[in-house]
C-alpha positions as semicolon CSV with decimal commas, in nm:
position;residue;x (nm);y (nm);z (nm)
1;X;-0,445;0,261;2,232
2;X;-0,640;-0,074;2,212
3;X;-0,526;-0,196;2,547
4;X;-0,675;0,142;2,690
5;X;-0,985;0,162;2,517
6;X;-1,027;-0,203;2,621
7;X;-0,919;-0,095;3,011
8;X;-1,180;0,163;2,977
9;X;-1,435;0,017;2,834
10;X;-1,457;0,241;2,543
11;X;-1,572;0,029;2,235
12;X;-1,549;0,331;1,968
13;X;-1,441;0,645;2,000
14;X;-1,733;0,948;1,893
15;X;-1,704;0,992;1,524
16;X;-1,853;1,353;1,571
17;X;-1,928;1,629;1,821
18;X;-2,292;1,479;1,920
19;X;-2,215;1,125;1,969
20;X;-1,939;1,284;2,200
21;X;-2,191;1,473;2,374
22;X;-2,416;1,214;2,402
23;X;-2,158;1,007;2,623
24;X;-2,029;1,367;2,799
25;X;-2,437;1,396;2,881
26;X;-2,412;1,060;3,054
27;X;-2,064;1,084;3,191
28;X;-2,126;1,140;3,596
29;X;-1,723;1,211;3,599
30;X;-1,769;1,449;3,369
31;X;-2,011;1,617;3,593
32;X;-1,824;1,589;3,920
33;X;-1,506;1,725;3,776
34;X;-1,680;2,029;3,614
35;X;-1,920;2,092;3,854
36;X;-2,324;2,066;3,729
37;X;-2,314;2,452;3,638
38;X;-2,005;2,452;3,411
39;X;-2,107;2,117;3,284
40;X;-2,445;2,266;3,169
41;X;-2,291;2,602;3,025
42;X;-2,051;2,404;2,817
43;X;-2,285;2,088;2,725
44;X;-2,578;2,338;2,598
45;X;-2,318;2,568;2,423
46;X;-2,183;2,298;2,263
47;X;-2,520;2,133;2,148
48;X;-2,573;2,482;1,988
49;X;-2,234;2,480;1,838
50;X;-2,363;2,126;1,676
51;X;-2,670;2,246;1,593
52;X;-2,519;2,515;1,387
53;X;-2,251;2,361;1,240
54;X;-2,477;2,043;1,121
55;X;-2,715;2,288;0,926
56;X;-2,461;2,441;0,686
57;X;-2,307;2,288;0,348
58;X;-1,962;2,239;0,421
59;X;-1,697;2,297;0,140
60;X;-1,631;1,870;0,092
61;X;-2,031;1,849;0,025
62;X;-2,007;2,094;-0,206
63;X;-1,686;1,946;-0,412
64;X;-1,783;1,578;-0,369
65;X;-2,162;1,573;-0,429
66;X;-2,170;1,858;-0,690
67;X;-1,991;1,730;-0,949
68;X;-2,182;1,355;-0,883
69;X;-2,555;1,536;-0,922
């Protein structure tokens, strides 16, 4: 809700995986409740995951831009 975003100081919420890992990266309570060895395991595979998705055409690219180019 607003009144919690505004309580925790969250201006936006991530609009897609890496801007949420960006703030996870810098997130020390992220850290200390995972513990720095499952917080790297899951940060790095999920900057892969990222990576991976980011690189492909997706189905909407393909049915929105197509038919415009």
């Amino acid at each position: 809700s607003k009144s919690q975003r505004k309580e925790y100081k969250v201006d936006k919420y991530p609009s897609n995986l890496y801007e949420a890992l960006k703030y996870m990266r810098d997130s020390d309570l992220v850290k200390d409740t995972m513990g720095e060895h499952a917080f790297e395991v899951f940060y790095n595979a999920k900057i892969k995951e990222w990576r991976r998705f980011s690189s492909e055409v997706h189905d909407w690219e393909i049915k929105n831009y197509l038919k415009n180019y």
